[in-house]
Backbone as JSON Lines, residues from 0, in Angstrom:
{"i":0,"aa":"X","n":[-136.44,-106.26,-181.0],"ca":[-137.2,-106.53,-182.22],"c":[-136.22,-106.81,-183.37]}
{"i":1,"aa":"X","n":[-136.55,-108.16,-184.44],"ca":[-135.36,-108.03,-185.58],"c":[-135.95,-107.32,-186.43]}
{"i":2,"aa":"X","n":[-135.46,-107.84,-187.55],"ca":[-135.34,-107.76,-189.04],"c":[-136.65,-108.91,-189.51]}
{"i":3,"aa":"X","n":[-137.49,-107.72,-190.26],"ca":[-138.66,-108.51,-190.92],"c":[-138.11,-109.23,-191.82]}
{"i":4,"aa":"X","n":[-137.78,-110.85,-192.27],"ca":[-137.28,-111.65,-193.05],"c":[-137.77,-112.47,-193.8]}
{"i":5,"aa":"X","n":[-137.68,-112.26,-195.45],"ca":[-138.23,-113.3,-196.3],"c":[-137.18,-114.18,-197.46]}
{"i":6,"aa":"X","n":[-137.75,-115.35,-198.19],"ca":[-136.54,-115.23,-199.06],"c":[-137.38,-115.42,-200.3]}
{"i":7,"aa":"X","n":[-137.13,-114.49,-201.13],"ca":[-137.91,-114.7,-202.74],"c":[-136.91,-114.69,-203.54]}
{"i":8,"aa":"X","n":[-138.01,-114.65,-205.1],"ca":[-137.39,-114.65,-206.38],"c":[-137.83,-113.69,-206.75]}
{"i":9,"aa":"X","n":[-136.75,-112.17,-207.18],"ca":[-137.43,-111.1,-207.64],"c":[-138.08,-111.6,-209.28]}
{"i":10,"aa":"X","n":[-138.85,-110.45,-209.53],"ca":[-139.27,-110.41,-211.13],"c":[-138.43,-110.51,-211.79]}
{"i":11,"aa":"X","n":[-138.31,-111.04,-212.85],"ca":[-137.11,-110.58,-214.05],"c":[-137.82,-109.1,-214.58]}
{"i":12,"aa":"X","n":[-136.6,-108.23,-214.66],"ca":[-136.84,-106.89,-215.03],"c":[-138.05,-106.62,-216.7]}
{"i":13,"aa":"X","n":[-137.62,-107.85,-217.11],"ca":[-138.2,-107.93,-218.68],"c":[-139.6,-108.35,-218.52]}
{"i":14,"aa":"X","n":[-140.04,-108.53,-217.59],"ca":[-141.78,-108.95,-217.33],"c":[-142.26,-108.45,-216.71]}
{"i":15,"aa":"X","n":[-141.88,-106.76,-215.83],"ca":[-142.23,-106.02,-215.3],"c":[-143.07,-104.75,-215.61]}
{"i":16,"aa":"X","n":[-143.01,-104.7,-216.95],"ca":[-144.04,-103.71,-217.69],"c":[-145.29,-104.53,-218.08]}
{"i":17,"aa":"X","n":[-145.15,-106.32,-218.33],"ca":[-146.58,-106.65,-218.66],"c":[-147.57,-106.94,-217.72]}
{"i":18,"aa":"X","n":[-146.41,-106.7,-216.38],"ca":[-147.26,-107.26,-214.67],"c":[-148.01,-106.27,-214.89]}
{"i":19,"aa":"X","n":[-147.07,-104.53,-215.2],"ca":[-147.77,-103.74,-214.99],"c":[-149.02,-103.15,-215.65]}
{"i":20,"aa":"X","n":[-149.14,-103.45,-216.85],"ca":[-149.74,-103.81,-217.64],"c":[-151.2,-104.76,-217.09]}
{"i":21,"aa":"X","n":[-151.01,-105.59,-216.64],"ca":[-152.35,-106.37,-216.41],"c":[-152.67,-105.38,-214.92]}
{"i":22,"aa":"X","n":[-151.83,-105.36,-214.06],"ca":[-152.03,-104.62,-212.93],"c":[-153.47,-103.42,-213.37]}
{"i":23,"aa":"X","n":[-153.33,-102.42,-214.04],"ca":[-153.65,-101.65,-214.76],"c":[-155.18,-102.01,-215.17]}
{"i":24,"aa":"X","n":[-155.1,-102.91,-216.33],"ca":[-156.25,-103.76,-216.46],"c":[-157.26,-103.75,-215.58]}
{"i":25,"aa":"X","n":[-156.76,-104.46,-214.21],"ca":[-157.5,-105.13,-213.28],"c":[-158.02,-104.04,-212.65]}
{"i":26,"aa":"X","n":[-157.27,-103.19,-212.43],"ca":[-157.73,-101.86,-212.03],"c":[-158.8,-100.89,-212.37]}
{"i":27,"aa":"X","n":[-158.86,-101.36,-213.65],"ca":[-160.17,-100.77,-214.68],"c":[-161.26,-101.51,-214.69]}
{"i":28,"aa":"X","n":[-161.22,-103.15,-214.44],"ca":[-162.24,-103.67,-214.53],"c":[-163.05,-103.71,-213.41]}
{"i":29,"aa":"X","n":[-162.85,-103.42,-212.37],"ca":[-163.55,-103.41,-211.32],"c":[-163.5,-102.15,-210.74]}
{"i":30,"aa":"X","n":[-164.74,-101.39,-209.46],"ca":[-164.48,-101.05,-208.77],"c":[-164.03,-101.17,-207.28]}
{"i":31,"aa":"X","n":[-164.04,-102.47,-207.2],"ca":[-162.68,-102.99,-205.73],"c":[-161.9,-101.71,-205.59]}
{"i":32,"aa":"X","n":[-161.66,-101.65,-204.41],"ca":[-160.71,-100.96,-204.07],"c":[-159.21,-102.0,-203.83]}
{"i":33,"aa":"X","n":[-158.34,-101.74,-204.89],"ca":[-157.38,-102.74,-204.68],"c":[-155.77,-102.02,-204.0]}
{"i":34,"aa":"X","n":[-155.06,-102.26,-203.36],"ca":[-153.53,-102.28,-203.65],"c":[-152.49,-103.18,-204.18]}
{"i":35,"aa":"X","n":[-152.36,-102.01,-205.6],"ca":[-151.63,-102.96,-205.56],"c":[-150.17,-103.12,-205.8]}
{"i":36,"aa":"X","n":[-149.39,-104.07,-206.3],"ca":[-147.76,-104.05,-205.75],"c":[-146.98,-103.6,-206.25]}
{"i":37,"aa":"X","n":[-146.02,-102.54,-205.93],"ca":[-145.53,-101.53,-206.59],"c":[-144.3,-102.55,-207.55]}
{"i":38,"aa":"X","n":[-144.08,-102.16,-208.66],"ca":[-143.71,-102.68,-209.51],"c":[-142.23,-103.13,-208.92]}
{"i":39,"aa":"X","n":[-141.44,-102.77,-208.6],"ca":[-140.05,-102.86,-207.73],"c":[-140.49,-104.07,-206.0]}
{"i":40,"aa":"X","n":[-141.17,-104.04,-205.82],"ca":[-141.5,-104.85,-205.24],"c":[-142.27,-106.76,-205.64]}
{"i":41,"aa":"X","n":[-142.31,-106.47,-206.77],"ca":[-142.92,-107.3,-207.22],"c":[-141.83,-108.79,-207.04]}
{"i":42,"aa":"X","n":[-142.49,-110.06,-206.47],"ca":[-141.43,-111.06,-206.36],"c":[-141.94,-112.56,-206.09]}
{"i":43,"aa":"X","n":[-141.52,-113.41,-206.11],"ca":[-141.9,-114.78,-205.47],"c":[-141.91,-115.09,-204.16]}
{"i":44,"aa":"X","n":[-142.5,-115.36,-203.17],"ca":[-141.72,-115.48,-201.97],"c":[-141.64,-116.94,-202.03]}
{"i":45,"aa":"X","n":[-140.19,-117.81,-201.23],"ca":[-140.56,-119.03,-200.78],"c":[-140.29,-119.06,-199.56]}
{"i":46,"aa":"X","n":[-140.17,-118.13,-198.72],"ca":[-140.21,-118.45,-197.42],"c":[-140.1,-117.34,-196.72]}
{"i":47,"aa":"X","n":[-141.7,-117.28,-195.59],"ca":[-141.36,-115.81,-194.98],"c":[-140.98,-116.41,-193.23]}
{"i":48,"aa":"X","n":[-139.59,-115.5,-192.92],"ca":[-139.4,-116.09,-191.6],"c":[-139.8,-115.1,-190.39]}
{"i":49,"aa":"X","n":[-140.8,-113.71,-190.8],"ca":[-140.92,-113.05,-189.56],"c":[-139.33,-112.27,-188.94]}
{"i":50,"aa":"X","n":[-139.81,-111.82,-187.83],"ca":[-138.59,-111.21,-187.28],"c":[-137.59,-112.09,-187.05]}
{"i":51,"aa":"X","n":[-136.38,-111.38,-187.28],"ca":[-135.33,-112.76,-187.09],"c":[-134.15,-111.66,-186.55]}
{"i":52,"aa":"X","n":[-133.42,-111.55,-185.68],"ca":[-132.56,-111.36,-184.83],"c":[-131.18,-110.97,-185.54]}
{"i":53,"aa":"X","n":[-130.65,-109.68,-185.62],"ca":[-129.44,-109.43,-186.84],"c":[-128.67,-110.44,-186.53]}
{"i":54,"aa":"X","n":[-128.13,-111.15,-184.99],"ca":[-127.35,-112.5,-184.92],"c":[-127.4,-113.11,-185.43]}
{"i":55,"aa":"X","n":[-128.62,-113.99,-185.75],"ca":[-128.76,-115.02,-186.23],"c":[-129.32,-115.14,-187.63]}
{"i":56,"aa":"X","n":[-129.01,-113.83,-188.61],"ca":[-129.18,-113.6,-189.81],"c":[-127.71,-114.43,-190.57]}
{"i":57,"aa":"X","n":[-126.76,-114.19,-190.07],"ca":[-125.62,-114.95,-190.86],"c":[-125.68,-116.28,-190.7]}
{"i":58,"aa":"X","n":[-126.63,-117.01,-189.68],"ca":[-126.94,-118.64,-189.82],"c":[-128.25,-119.0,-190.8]}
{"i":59,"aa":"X","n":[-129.03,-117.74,-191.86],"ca":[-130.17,-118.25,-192.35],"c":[-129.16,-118.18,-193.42]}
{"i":60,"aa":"X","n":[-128.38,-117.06,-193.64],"ca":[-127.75,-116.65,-194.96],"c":[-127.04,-118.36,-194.76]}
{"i":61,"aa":"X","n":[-126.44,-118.99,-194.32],"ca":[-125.7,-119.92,-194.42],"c":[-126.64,-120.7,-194.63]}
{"i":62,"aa":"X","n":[-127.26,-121.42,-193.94],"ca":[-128.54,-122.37,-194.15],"c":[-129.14,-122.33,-195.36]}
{"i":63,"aa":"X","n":[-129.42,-121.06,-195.79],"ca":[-130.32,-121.07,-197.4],"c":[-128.9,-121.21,-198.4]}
{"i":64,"aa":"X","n":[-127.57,-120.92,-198.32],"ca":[-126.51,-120.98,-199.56],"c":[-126.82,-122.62,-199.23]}
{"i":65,"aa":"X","n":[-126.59,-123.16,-198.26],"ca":[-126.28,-124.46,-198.09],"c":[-127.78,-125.56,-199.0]}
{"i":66,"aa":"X","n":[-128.89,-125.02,-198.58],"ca":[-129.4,-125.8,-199.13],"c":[-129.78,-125.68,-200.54]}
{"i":67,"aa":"X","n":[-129.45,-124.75,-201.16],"ca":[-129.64,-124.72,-202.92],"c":[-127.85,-124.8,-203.35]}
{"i":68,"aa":"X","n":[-127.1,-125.05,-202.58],"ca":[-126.02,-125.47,-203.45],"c":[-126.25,-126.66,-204.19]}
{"i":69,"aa":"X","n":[-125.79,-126.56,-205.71],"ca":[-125.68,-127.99,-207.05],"c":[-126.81,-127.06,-206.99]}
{"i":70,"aa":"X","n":[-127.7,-126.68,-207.29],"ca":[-129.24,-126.56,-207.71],"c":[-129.15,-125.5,-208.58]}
{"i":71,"aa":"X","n":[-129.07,-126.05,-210.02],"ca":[-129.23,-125.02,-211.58],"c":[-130.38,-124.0,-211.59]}
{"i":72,"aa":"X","n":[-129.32,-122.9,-211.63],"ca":[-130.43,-122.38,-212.71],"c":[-131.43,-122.46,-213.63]}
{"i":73,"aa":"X","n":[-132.72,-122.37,-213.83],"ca":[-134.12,-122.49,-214.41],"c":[-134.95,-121.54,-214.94]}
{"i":74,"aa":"X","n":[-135.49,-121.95,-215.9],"ca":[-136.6,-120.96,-216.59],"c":[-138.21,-121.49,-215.82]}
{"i":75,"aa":"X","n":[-138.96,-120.16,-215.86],"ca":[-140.27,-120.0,-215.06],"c":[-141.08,-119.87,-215.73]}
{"i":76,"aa":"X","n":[-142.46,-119.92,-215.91],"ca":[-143.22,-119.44,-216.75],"c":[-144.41,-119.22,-216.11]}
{"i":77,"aa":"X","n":[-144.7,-117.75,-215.57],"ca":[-145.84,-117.1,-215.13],"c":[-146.77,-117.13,-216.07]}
{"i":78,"aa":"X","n":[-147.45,-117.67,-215.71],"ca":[-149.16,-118.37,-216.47],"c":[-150.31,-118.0,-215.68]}
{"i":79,"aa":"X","n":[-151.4,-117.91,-215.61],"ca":[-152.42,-117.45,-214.87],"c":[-153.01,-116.97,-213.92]}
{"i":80,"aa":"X","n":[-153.74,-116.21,-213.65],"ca":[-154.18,-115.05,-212.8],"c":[-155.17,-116.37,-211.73]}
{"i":81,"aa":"X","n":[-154.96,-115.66,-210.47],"ca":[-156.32,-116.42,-209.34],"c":[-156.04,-115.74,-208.23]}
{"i":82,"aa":"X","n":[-156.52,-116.07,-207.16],"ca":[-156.86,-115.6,-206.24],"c":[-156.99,-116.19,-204.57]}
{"i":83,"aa":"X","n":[-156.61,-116.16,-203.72],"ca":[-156.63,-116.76,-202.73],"c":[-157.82,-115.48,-201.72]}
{"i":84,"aa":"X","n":[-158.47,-115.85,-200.85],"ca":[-159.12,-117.53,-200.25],"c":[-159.52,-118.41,-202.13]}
{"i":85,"aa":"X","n":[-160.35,-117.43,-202.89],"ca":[-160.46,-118.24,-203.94],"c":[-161.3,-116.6,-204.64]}
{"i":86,"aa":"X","n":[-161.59,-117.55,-205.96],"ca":[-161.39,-116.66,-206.78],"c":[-163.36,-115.34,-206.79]}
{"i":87,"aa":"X","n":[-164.06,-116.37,-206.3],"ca":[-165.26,-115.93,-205.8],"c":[-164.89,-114.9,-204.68]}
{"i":88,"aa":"X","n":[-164.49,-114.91,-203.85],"ca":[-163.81,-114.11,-202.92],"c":[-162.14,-113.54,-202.41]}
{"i":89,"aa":"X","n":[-162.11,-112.61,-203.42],"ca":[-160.56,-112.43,-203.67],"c":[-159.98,-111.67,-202.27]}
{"i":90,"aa":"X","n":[-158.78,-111.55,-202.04],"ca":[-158.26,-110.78,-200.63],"c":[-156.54,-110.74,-201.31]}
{"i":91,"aa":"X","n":[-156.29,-111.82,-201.92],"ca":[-154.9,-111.75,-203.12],"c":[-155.13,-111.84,-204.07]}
{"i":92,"aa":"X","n":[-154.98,-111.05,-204.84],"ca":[-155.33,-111.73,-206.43],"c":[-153.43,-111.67,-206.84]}
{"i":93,"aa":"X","n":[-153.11,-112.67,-207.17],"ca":[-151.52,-113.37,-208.05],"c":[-151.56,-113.87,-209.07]}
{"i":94,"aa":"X","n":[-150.72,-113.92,-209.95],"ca":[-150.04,-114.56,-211.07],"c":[-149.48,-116.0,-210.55]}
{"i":95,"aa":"X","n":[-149.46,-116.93,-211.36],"ca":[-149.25,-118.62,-210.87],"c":[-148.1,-118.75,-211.76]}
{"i":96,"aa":"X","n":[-147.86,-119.94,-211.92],"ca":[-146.86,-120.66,-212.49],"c":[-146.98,-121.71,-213.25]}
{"i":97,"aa":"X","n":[-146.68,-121.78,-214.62],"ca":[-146.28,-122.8,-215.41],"c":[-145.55,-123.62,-215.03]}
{"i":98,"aa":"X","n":[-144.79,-123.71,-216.05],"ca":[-143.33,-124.52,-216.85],"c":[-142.43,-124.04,-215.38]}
{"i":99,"aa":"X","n":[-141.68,-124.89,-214.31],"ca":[-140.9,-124.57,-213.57],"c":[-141.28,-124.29,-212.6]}
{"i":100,"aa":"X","n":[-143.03,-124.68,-212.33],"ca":[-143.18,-124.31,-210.81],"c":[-142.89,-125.27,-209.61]}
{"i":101,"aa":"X","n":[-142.52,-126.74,-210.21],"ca":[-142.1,-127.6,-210.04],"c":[-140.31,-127.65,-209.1]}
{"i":102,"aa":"X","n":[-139.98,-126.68,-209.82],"ca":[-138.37,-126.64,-209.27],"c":[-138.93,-126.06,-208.32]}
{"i":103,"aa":"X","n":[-139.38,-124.78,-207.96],"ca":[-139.61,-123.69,-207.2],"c":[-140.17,-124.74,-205.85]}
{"i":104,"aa":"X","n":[-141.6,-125.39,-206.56],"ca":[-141.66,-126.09,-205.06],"c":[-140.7,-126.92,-204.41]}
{"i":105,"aa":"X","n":[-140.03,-127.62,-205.49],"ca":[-139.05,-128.12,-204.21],"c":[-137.87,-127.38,-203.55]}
{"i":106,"aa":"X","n":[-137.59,-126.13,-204.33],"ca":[-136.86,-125.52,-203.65],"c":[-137.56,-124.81,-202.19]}
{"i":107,"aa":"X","n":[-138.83,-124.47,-202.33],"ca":[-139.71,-124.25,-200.77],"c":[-139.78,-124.95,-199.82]}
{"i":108,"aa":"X","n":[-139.5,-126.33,-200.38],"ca":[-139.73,-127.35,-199.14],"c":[-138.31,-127.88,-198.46]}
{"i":109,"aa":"X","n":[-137.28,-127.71,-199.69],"ca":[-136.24,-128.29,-199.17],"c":[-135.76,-126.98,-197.86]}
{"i":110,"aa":"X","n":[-135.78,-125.31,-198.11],"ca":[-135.9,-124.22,-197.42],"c":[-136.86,-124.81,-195.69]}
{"i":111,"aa":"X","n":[-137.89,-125.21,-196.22],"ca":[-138.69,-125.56,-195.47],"c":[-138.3,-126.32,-193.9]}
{"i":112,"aa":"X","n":[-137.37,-127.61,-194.73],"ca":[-136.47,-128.74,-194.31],"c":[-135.57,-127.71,-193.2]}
{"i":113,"aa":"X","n":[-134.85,-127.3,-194.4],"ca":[-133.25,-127.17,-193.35],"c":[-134.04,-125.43,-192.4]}
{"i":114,"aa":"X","n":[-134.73,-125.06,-192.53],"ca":[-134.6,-123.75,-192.06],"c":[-135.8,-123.89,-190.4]}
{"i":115,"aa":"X","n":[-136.63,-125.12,-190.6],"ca":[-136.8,-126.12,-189.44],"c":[-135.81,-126.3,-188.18]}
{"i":116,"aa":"X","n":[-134.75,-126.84,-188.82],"ca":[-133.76,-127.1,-187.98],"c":[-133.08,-126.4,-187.38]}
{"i":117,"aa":"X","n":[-132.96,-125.18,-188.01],"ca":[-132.8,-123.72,-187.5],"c":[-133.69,-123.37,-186.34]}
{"i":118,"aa":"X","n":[-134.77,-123.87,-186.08],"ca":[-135.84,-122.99,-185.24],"c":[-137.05,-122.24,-186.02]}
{"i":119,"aa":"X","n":[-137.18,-122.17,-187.23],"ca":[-138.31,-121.83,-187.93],"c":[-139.36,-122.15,-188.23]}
{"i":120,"aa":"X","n":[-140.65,-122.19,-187.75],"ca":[-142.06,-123.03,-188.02],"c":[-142.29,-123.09,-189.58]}
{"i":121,"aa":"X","n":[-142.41,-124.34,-189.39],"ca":[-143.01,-124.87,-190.62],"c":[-144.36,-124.09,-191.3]}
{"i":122,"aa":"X","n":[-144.35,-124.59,-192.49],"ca":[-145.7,-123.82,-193.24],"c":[-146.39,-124.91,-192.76]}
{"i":123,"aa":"X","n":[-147.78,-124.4,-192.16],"ca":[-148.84,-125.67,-192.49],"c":[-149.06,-126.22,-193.75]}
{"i":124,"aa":"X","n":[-149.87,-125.12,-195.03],"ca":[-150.14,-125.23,-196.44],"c":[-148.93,-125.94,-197.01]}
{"i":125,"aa":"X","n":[-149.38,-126.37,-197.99],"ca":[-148.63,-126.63,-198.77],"c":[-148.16,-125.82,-199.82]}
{"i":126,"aa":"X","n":[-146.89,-125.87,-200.44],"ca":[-146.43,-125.25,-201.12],"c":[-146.79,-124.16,-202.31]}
{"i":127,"aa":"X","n":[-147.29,-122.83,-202.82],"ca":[-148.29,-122.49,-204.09],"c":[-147.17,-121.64,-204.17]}
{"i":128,"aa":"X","n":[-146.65,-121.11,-205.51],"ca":[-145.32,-120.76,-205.67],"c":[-146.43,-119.66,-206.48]}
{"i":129,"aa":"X","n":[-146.16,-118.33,-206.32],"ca":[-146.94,-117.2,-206.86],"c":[-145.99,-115.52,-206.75]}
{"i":130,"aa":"X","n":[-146.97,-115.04,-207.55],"ca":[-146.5,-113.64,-207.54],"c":[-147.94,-112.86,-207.42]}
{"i":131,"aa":"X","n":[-148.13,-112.09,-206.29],"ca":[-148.78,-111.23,-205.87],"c":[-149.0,-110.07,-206.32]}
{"i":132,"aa":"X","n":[-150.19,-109.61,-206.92],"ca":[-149.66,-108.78,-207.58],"c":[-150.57,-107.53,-207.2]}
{"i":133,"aa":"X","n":[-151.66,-107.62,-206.32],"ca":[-152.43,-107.09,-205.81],"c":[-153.23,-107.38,-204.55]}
{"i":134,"aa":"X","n":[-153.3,-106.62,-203.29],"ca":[-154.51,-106.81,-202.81],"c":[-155.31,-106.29,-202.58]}
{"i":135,"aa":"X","n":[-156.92,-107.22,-201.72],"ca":[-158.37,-106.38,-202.19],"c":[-158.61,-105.27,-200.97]}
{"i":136,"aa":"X","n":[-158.71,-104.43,-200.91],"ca":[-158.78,-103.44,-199.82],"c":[-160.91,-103.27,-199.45]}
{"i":137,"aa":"X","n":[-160.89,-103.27,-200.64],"ca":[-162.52,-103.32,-200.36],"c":[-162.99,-103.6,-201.66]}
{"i":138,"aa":"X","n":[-164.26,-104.64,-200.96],"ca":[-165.17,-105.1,-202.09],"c":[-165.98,-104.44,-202.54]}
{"i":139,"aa":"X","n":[-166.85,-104.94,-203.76],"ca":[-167.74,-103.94,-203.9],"c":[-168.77,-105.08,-204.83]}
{"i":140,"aa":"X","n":[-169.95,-104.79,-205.21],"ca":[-171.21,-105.75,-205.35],"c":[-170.93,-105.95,-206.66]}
{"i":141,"aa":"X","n":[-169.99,-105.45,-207.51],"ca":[-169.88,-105.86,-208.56],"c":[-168.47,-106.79,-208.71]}
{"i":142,"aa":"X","n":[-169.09,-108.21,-208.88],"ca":[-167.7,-109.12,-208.9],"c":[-166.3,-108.71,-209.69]}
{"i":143,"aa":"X","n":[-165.76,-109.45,-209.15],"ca":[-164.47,-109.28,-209.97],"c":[-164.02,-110.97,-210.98]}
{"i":144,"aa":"X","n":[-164.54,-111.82,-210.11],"ca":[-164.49,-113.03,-210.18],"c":[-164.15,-113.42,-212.1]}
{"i":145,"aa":"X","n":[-165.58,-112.78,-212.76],"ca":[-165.5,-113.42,-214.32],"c":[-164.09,-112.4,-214.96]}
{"i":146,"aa":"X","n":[-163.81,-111.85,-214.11],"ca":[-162.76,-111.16,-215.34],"c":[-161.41,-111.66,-215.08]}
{"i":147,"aa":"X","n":[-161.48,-112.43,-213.26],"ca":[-160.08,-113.14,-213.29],"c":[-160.19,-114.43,-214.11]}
{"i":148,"aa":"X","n":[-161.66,-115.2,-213.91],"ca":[-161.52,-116.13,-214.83],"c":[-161.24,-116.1,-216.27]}
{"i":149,"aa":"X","n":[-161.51,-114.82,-216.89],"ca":[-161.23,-114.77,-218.01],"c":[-159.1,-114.42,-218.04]}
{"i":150,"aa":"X","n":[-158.88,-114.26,-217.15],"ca":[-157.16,-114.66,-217.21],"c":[-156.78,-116.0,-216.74]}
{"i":151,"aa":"X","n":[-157.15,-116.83,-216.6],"ca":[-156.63,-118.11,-215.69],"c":[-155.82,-118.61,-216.46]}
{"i":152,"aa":"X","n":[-155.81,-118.68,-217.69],"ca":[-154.74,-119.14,-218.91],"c":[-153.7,-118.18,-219.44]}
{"i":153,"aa":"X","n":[-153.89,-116.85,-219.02],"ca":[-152.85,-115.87,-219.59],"c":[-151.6,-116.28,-219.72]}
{"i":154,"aa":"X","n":[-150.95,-116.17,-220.72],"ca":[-149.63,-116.48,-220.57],"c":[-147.82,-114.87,-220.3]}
{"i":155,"aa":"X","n":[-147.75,-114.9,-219.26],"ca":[-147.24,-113.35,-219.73],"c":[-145.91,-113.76,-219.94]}
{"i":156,"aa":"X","n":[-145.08,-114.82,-219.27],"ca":[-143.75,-114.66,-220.42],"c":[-143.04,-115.26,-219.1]}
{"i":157,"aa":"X","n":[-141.92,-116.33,-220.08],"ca":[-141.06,-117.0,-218.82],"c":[-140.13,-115.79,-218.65]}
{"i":158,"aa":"X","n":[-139.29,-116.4,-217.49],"ca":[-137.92,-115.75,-216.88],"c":[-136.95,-116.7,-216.23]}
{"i":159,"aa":"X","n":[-135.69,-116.44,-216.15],"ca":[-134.86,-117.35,-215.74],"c":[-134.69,-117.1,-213.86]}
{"i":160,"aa":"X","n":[-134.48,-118.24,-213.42],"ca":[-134.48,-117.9,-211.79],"c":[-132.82,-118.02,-211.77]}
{"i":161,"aa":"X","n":[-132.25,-117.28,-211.65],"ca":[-130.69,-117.74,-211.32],"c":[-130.19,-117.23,-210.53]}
{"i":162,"aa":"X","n":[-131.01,-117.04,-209.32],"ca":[-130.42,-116.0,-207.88],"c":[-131.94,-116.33,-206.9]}
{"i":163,"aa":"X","n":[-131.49,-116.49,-205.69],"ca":[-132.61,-116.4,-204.66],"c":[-131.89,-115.52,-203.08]}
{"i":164,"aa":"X","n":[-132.79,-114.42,-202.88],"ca":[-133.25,-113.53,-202.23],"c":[-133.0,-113.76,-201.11]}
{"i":165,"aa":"X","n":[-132.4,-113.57,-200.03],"ca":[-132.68,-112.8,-198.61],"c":[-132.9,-111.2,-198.37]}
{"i":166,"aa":"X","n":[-134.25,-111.58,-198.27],"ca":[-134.78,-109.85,-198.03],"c":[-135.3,-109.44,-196.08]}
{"i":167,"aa":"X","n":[-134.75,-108.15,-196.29],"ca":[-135.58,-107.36,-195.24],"c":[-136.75,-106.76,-195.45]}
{"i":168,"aa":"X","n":[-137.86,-106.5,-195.28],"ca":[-139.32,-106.01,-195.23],"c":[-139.31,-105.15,-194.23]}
{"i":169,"aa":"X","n":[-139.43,-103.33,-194.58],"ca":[-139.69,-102.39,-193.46],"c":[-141.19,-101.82,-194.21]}
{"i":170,"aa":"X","n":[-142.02,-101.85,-193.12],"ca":[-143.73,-101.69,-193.45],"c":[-143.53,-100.83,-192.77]}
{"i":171,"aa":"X","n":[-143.96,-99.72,-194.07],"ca":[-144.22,-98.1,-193.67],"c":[-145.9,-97.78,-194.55]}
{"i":172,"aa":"X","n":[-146.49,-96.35,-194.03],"ca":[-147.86,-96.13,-194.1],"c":[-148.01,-96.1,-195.91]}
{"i":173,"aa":"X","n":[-147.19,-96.29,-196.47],"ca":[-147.54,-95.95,-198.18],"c":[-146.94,-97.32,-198.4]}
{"i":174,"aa":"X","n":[-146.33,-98.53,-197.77],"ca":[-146.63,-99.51,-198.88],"c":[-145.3,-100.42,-197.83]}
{"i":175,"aa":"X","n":[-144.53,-101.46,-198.12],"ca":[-143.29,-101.6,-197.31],"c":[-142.35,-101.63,-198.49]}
{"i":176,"aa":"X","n":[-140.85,-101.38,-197.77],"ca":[-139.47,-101.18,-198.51],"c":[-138.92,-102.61,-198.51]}
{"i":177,"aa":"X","n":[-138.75,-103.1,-199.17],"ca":[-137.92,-104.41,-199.59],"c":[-136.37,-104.22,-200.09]}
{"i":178,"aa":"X","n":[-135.57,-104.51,-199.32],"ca":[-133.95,-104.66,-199.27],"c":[-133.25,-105.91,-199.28]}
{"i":179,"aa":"X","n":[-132.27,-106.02,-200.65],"ca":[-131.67,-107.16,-200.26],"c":[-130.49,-107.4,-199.33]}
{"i":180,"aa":"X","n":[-131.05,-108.46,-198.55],"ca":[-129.83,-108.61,-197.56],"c":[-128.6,-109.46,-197.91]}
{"i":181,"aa":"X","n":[-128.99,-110.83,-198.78],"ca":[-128.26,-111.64,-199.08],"c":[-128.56,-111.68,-200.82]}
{"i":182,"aa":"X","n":[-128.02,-112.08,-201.7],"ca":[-128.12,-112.86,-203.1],"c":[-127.22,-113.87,-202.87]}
{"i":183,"aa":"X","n":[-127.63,-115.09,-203.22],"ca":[-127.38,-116.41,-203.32],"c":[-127.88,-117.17,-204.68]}
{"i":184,"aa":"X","n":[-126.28,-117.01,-205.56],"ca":[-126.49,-117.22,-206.83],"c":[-126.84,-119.08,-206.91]}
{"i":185,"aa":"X","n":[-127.29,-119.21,-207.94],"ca":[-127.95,-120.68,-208.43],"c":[-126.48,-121.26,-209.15]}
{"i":186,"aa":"X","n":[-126.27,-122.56,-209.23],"ca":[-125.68,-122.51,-210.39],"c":[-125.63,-122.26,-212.01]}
């Protein structure tokens, strides 16, 4: 069995009290039973690769430096609340992206590209560059729906991306541990 493997963009530390902050919120407005993401965990993912083999961890670490080398550093701007399957029926409710979600996707796809060639299945979906910030554990007859719509425009505050993530994921009964394996600075 490997190493549970993803590669994100953590939070910037400075937007981590207003996640928590709406977290909170959301928590009050409904009775859903939600979980949701412990503040230190909180992150972007652009690519989850499943178990991956401690061998062949020093060929992703190479593969991902390789394909964001030249690729600057950027500002983000977490903008509105929604929900996947959708917002009538929540199961994720995340934070989206402004200003810079643009870089992010192509940095997913180009990941996408070279980490293919590696042996890694492709995403079907297409690219949605997000931060998770909760999920629904149980519904309940009173929607949640009008109060995410009433965030879809929130604005909570850019951050600079100037590092991307190789993480390990160990899923234990109170939540999973997220470890960095690699940092792979931006220029």
């Amino acid at each position: 069995m490997g190493i549970r493997t993803f590669i994100a963009v953590d939070l910037d530390s400075s937007l981590k009290g207003k996640v928590v902050d709406l977290q909170s919120r959301l928590e009050k407005s409904t009775d859903y039973v939600l979980k949701l993401v412990e503040p230190e965990n909180l992150h972007i993912t652009l690519k989850f690769l499943g178990d991956v083999n401690e061998g062949r961890l020093e060929k992703v670490f190479y593969t991902v430096k390789e394909t964001l080398s030249g690729i600057n550093s950027f500002r983000i701007m977490l903008r509105g609340v929604g929900a996947f399957p959708s917002i009538r029926r929540p199961e994720v409710i995340w934070i989206g992206l402004g200003e810079g979600a643009e870089n992010l996707i192509k940095i997913m796809t180009a990941l996408e590209t070279s980490l293919a060639r590696i042996g890694f299945p492709r995403e079907k979906r297409e690219p949605v560059p997000h931060l998770t910030i909760a999920r629904v554990k149980k519904p309940s007859k009173n929607g949640i729906s009008s109060f995410l719509e009433s965030l879809a425009d929130m604005e909570i505050g850019f951050m600079e991306v100037s590092d991307v993530k190789v993480k390990s994921s160990t899923l234990t009964p109170s939540g999973p541990i997220y470890k960095d394996l690699k940092v792979i600075p931006l220029v």
